[in-house]
Backbone and ligand atoms as CSV (ligand in chain L), in Angstrom:
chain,resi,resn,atom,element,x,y,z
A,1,UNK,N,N,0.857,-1.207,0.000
A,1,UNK,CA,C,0.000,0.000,0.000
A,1,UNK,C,C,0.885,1.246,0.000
A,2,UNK,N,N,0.520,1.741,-1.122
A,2,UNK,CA,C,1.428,3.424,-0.793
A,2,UNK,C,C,0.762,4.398,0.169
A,3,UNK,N,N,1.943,4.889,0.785
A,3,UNK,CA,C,2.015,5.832,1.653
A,3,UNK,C,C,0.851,7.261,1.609
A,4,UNK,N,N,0.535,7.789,0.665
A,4,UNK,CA,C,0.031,8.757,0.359
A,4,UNK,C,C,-1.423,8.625,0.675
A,5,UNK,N,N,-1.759,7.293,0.776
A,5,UNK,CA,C,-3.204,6.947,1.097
A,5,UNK,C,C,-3.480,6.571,1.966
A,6,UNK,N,N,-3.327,6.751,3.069
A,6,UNK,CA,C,-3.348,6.188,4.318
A,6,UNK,C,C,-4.372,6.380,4.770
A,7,UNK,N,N,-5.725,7.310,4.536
A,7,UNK,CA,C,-6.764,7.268,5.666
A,7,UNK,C,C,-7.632,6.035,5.351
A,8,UNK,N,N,-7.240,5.617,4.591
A,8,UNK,CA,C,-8.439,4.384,4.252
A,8,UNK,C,C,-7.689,3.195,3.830
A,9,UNK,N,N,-7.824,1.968,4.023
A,9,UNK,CA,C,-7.641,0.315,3.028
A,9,UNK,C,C,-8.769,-0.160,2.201
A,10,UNK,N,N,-9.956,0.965,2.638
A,10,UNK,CA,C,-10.912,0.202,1.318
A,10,UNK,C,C,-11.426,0.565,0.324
A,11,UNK,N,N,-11.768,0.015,-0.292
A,11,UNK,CA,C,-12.116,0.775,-1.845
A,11,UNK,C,C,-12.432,2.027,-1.837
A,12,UNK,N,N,-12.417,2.718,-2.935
A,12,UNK,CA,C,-12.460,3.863,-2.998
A,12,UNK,C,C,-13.457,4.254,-4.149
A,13,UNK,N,N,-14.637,4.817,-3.613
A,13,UNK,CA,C,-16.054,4.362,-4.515
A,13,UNK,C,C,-15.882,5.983,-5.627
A,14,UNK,N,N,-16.210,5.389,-6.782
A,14,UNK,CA,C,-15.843,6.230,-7.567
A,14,UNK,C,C,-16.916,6.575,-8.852
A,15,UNK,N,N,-17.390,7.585,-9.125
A,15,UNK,CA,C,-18.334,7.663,-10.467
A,15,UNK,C,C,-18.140,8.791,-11.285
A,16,UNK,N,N,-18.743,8.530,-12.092
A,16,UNK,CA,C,-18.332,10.134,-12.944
A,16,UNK,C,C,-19.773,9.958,-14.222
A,17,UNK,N,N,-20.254,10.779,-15.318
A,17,UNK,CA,C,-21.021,10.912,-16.662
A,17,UNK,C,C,-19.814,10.482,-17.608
A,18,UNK,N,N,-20.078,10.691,-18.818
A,18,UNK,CA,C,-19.909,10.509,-19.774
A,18,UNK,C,C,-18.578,11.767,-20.143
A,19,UNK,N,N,-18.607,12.961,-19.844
A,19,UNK,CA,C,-17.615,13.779,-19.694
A,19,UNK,C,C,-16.635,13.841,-18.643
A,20,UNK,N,N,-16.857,13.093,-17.634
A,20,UNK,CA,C,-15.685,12.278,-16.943
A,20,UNK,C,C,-15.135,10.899,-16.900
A,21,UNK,N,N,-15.968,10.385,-17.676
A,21,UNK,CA,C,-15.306,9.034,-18.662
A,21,UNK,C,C,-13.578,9.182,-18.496
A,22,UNK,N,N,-13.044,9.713,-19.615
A,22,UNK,CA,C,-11.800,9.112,-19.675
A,22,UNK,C,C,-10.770,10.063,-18.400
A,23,UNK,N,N,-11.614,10.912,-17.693
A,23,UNK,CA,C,-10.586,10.917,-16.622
A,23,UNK,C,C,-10.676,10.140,-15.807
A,24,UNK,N,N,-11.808,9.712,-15.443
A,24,UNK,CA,C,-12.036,8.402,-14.173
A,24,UNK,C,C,-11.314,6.877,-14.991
A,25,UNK,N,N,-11.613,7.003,-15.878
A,25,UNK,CA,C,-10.613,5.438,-16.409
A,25,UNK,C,C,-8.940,5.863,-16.031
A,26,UNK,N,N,-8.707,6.994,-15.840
A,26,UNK,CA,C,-6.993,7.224,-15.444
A,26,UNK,C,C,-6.994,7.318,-14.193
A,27,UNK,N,N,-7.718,7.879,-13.461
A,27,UNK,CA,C,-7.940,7.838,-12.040
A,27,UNK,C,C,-7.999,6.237,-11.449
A,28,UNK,N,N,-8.588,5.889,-12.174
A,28,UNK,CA,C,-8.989,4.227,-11.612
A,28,UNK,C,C,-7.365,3.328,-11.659
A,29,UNK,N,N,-7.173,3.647,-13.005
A,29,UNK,CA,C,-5.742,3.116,-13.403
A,29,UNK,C,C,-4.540,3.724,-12.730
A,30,UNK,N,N,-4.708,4.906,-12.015
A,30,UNK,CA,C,-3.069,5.376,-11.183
A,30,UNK,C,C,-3.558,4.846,-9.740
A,31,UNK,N,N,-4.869,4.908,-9.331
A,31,UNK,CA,C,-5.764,4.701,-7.967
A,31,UNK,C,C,-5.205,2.940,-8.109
A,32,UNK,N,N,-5.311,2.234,-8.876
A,32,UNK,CA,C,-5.009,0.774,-8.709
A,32,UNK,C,C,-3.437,0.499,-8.768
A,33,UNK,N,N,-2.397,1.493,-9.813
A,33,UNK,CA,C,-1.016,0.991,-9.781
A,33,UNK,C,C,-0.494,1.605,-8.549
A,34,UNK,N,N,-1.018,2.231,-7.592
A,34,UNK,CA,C,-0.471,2.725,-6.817
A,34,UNK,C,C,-1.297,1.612,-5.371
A,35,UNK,N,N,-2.054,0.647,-5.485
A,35,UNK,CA,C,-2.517,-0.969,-4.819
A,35,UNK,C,C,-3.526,-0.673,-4.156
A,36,UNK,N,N,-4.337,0.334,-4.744
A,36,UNK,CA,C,-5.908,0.918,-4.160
A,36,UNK,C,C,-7.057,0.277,-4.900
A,37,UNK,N,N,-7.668,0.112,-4.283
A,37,UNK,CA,C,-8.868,-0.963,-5.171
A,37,UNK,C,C,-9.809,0.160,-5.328
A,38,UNK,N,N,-10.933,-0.084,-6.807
A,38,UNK,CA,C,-11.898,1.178,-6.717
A,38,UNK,C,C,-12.875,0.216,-6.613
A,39,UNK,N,N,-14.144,1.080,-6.149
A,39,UNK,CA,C,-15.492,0.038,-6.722
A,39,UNK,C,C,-16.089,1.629,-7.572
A,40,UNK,N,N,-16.329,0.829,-8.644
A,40,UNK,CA,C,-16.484,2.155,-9.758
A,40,UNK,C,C,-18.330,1.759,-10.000
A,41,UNK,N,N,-18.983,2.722,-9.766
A,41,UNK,CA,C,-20.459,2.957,-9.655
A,41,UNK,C,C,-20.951,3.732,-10.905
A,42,UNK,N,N,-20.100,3.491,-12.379
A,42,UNK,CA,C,-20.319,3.495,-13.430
A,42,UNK,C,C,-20.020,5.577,-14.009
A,43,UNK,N,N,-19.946,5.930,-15.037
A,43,UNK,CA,C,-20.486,5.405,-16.223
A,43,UNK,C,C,-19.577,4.312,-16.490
A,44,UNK,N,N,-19.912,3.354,-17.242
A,44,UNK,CA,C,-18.768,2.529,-18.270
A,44,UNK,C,C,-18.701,2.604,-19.785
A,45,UNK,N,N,-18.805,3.773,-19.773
A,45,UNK,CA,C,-18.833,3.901,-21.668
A,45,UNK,C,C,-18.581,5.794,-21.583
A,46,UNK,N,N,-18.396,6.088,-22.860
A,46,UNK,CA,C,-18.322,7.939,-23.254
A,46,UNK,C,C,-19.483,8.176,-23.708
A,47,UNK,N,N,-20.574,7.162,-23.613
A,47,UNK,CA,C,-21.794,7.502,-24.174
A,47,UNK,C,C,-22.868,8.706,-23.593
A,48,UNK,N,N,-23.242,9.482,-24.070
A,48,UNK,CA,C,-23.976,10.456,-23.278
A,48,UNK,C,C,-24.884,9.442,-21.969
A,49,UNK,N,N,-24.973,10.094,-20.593
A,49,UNK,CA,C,-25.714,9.338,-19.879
A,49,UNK,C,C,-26.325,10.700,-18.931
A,50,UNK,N,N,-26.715,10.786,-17.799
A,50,UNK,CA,C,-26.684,11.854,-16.738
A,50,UNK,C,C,-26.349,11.380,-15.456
A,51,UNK,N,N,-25.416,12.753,-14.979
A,51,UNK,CA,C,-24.543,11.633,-13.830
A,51,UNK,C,C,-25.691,11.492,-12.514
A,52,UNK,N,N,-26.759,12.225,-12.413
A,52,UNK,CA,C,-27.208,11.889,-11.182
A,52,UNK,C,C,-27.740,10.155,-11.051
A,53,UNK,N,N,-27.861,9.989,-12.439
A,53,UNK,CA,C,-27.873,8.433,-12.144
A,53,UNK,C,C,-26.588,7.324,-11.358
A,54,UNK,N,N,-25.437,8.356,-11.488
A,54,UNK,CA,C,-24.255,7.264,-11.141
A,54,UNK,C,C,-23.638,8.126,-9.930
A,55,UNK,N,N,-23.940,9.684,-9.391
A,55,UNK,CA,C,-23.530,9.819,-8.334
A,55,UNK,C,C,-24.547,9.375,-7.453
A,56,UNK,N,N,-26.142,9.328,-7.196
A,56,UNK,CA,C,-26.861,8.837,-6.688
A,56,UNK,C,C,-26.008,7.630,-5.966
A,57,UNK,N,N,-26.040,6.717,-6.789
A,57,UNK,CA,C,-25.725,5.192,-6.205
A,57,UNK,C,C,-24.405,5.414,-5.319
A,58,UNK,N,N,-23.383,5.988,-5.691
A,58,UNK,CA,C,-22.041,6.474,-4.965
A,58,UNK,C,C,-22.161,7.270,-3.993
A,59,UNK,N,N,-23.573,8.108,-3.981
A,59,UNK,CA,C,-23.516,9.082,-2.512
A,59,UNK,C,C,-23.870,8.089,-1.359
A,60,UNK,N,N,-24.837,7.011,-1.823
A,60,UNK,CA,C,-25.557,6.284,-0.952
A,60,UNK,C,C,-24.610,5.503,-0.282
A,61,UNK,N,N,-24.030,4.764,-1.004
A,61,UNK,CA,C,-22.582,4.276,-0.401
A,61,UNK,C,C,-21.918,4.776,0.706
A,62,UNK,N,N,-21.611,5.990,0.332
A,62,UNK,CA,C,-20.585,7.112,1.134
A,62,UNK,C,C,-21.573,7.054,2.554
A,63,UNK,N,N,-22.809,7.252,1.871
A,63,UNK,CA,C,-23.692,7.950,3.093
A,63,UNK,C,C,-24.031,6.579,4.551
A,64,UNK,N,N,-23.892,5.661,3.345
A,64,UNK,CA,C,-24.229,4.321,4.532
A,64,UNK,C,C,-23.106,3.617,4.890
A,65,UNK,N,N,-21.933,4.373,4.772
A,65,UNK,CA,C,-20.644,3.853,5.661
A,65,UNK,C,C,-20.352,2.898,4.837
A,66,UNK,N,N,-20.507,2.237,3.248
A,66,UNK,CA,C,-19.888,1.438,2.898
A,66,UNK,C,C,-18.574,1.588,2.532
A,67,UNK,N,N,-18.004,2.787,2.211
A,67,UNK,CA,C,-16.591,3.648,1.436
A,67,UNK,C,C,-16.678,4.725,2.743
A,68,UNK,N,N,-14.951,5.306,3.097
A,68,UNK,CA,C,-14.504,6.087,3.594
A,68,UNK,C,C,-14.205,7.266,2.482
A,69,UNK,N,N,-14.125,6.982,1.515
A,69,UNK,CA,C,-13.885,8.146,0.465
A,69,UNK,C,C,-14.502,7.412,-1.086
A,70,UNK,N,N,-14.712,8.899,-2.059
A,70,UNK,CA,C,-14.797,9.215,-3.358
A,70,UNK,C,C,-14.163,9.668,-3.980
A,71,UNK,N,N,-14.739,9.599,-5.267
A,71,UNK,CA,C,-14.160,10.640,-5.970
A,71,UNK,C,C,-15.360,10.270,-7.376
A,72,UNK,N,N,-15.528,11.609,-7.668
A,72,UNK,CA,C,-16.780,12.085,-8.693
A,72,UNK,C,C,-15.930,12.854,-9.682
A,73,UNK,N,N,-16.410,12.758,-10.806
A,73,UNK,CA,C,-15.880,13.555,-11.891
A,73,UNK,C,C,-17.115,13.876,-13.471
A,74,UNK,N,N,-17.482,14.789,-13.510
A,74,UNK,CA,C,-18.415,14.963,-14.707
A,74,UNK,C,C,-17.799,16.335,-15.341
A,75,UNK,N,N,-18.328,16.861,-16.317
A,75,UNK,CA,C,-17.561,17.882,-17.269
A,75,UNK,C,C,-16.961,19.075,-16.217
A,76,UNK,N,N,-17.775,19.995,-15.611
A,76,UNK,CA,C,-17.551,21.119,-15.061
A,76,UNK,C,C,-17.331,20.417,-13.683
A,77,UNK,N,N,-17.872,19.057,-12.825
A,77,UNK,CA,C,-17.803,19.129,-11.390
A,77,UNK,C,C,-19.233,19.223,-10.853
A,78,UNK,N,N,-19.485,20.627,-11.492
A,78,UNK,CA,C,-20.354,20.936,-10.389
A,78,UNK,C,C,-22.292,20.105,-10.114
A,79,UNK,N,N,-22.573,19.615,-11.456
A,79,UNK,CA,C,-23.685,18.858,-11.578
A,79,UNK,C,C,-23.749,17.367,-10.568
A,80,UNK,N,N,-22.497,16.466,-10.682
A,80,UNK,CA,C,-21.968,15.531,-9.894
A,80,UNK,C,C,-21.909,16.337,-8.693
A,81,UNK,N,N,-21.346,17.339,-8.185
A,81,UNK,CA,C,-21.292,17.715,-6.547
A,81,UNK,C,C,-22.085,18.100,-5.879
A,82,UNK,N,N,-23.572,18.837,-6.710
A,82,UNK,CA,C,-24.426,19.182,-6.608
A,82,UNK,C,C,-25.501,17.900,-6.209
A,83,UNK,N,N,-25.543,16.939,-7.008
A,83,UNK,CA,C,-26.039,15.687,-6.292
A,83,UNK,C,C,-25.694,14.759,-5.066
A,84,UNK,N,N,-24.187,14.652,-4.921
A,84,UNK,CA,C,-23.504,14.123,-4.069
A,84,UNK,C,C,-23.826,14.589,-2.505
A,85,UNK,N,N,-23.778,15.869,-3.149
A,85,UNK,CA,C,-24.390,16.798,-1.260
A,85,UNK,C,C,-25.669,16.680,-1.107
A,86,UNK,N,N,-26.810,16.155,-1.869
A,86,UNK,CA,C,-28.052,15.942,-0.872
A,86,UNK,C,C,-27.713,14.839,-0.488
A,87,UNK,N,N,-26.541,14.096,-0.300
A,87,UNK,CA,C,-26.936,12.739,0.699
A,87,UNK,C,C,-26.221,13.535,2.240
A,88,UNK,N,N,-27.044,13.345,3.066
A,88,UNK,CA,C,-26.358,14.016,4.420
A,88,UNK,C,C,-25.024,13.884,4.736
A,89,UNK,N,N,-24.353,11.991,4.916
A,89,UNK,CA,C,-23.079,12.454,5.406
A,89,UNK,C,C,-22.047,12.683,4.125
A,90,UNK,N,N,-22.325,13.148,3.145
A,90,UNK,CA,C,-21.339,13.574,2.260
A,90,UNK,C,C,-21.190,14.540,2.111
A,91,UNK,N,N,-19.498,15.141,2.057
A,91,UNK,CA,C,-19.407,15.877,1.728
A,91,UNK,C,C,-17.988,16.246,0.540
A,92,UNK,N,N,-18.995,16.715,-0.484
A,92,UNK,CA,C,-18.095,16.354,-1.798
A,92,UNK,C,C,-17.551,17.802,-2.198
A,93,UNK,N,N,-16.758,18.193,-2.460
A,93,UNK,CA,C,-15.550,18.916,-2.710
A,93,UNK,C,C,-15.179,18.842,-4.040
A,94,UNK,N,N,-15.506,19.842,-4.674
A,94,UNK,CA,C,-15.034,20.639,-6.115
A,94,UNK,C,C,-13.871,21.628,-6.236
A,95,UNK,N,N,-12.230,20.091,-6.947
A,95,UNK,CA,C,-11.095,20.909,-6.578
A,95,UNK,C,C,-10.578,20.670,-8.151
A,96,UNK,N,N,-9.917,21.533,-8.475
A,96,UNK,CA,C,-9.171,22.114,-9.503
A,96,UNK,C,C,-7.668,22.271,-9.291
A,97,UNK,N,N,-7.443,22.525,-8.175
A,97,UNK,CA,C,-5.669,22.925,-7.997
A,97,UNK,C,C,-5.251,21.574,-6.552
A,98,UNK,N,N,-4.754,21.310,-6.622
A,98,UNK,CA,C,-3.849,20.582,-5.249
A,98,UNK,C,C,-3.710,21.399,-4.210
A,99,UNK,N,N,-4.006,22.903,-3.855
A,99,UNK,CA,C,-4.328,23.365,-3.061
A,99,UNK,C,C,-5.453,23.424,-2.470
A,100,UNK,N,N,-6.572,23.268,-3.501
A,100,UNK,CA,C,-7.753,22.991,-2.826
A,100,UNK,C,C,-8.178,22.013,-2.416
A,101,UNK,N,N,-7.595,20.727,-2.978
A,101,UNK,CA,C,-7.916,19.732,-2.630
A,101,UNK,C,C,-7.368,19.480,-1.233
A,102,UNK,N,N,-6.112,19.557,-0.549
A,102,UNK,CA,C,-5.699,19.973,0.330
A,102,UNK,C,C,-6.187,20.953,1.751
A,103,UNK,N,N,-6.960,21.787,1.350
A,103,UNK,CA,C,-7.833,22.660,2.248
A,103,UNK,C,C,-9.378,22.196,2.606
A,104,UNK,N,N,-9.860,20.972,1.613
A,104,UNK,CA,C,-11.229,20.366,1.677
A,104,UNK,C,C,-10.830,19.420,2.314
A,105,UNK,N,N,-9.769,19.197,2.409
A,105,UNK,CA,C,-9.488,17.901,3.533
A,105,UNK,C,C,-9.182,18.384,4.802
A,106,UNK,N,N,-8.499,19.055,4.541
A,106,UNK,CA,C,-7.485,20.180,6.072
A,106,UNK,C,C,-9.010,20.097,7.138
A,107,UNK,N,N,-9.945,21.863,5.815
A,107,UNK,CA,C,-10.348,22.419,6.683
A,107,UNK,C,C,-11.944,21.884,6.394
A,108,UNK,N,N,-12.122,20.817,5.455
A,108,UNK,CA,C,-13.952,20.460,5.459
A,108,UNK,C,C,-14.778,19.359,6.017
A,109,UNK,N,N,-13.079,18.444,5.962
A,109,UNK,CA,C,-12.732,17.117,6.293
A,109,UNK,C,C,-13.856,16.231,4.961
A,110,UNK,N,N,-13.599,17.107,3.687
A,110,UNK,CA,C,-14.460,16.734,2.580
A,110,UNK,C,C,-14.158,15.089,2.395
A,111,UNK,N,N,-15.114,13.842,2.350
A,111,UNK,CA,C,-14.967,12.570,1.953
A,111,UNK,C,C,-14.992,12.467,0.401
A,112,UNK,N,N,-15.082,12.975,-0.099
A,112,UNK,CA,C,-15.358,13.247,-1.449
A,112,UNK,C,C,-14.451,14.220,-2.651
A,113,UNK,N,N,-13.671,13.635,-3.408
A,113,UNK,CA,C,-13.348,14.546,-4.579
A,113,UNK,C,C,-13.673,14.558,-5.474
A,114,UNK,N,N,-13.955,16.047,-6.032
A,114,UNK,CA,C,-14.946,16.244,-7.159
A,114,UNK,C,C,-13.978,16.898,-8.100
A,115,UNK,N,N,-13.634,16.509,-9.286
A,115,UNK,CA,C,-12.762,16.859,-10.576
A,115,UNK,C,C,-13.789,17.495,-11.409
A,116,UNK,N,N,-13.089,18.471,-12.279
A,116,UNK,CA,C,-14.072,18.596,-13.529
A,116,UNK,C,C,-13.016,18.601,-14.558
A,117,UNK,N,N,-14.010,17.561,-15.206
A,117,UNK,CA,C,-12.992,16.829,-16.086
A,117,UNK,C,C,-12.600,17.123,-17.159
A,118,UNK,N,N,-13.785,18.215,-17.895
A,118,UNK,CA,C,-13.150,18.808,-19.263
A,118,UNK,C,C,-12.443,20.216,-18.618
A,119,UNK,N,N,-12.031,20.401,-17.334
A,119,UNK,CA,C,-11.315,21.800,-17.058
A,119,UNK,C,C,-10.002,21.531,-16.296
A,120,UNK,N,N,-9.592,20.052,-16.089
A,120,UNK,CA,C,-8.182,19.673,-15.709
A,120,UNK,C,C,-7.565,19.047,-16.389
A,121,UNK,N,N,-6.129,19.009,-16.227
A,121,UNK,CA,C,-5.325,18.426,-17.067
A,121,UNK,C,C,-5.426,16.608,-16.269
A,122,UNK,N,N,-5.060,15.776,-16.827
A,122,UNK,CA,C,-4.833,14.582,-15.959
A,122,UNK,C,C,-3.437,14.578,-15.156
A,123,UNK,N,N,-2.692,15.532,-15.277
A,123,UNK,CA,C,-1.455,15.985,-14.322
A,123,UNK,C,C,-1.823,16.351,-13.295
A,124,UNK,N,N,-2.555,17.535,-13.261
A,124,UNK,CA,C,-2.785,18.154,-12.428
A,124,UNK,C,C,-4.215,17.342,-11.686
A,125,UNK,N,N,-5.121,16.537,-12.112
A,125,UNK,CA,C,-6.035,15.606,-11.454
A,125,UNK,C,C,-5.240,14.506,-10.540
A,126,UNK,N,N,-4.428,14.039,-10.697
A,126,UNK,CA,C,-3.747,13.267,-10.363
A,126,UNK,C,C,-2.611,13.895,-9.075
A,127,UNK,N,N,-2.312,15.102,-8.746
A,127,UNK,CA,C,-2.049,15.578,-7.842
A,127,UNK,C,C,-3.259,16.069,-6.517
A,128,UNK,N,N,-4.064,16.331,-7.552
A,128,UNK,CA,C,-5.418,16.800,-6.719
A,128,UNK,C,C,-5.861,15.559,-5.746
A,129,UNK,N,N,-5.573,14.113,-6.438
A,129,UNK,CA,C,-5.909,12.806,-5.660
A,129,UNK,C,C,-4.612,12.687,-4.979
A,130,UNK,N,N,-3.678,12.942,-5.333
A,130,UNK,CA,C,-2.293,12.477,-4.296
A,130,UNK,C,C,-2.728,13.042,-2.965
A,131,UNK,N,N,-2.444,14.559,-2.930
A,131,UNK,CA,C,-2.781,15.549,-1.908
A,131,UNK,C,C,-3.971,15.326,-1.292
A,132,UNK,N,N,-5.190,14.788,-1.701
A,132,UNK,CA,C,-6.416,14.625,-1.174
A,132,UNK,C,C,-6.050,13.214,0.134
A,133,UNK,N,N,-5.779,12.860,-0.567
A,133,UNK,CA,C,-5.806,11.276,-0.146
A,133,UNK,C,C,-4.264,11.764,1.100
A,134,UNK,N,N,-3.299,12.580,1.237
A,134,UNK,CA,C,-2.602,12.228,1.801
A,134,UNK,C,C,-2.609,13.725,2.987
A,135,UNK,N,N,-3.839,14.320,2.822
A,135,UNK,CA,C,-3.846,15.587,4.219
A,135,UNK,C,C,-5.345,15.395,5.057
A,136,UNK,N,N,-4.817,15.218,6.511
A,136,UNK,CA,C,-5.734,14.784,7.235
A,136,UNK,C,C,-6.500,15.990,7.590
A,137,UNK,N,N,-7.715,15.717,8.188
A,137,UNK,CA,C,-8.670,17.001,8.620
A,137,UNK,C,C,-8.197,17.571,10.490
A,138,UNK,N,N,-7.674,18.676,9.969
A,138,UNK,CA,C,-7.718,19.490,10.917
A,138,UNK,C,C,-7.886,19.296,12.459
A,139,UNK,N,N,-9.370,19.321,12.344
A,139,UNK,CA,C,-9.984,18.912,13.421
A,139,UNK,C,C,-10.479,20.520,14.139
A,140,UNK,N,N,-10.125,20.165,15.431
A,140,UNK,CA,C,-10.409,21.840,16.192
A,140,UNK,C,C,-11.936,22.782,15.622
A,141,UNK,N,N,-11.608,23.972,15.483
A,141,UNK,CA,C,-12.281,25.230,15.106
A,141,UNK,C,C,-13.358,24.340,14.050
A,142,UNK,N,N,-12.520,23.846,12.736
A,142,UNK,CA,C,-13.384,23.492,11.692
A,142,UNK,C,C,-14.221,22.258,12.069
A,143,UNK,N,N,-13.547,21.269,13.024
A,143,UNK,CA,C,-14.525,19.656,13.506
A,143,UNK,C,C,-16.176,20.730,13.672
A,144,UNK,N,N,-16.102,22.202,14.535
A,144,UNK,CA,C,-17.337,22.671,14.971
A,144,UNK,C,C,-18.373,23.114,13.858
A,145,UNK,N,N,-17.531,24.233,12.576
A,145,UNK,CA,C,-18.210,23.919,11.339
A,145,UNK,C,C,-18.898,23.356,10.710
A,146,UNK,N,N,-17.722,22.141,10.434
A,146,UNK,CA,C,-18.553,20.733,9.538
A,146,UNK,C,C,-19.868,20.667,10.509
A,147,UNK,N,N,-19.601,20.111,11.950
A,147,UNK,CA,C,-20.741,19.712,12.214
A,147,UNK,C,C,-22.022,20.428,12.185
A,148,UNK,N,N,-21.845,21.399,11.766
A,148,UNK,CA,C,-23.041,22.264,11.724
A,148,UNK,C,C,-23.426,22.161,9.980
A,149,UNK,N,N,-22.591,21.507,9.167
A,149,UNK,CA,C,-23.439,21.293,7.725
A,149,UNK,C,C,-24.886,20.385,7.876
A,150,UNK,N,N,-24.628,19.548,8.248
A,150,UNK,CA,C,-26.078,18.667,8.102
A,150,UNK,C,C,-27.223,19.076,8.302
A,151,UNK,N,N,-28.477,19.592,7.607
A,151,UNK,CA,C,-29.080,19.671,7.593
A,151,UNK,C,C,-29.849,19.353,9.074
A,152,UNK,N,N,-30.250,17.915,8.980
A,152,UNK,CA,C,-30.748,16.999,10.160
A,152,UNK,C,C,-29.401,16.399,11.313
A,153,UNK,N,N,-29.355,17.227,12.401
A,153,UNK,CA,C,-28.316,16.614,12.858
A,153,UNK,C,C,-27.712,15.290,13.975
A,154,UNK,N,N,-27.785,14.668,14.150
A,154,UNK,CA,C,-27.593,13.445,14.608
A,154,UNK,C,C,-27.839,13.504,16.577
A,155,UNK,N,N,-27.326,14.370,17.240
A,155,UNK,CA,C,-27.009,14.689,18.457
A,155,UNK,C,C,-28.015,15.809,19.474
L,1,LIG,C1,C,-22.427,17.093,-19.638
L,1,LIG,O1,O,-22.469,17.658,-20.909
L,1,LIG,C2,C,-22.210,18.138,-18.574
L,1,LIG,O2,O,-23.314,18.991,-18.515
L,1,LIG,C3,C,-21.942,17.504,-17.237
L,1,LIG,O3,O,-20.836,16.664,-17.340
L,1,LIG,C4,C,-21.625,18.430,-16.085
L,1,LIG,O4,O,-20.670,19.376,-16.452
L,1,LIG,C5,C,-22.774,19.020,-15.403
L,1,LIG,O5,O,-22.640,19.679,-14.371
């Protein structure tokens, strides 16, 4: 297991549309040579589809404790992240630079990375998952934040 991934050993539930097609097939492929298993919750083709059909099934996951983390990818991001967040315990994160991805973990303790796939390079996606996967959440000031996202709150 490489180092960089340490908050989790289990799969790493993953979906994307049809415009994140061939970045999630590279994601899947550096996510596995690097000895990470995905469970990929589709699309499986470049065929036009709509992603709330395939983040649906991946939020539910997240949301019922089957996966410790995601990762979503559709053209811009934001249609996939936009679905991902009505499931309560998710919280999915729309990053573009390795700095942000980095600060949604720091300071959101985001379970979720959200790419947009026709607006990154696969260089720079592929740092966005290094850094995601390898900065822990904060905790402190922001643990009080987050907990105040949920809608319905548990306590
Ligand atoms: C698909 O054309 C595109 O609309 C979708 O991938 C996404 O960008 C929506 O938010």
């Amino acid at each position: 297991m490489s180092t960089f991934l340490s908050p989790t050993s289990r799969p790493i539930a993953i979906c994307s549309d049809h415009a994140g097609y061939p970045l999630k097939c590279a994601v899947i492929e550096f996510l596995e040579s690097q000895g990470l298993k995905c469970h990929d919750f589709g699309t499986h083709s470049p065929d036009s589809c709509d992603y709330p059909d395939f983040a649906h099934p991946c939020g539910k996951g997240l949301d019922d404790g089957e996966f410790d983390f995601a990762i979503a990818i559709c053209g811009t991001g934001n249609g996939i992240a936009m679905t991902l967040n009505k499931h309560q315990g998710v919280r999915a994160a729309l990053c573009w630079l390795p700095e942000i991805a980095s600060l949604s973990r720091a300071h959101n303790d985001a379970n979720c990375l959200v790419l947009p796939g026709r607006f990154i390079t696969p260089e720079v996606a592929m740092e966005c998952v290094k850094t995601f996967f390898s900065t822990p959440f904060e905790g402190g000031r922001h643990a009080r934040r987050v907990a105040k996202i949920p809608l319905f709150r548990q306590d």
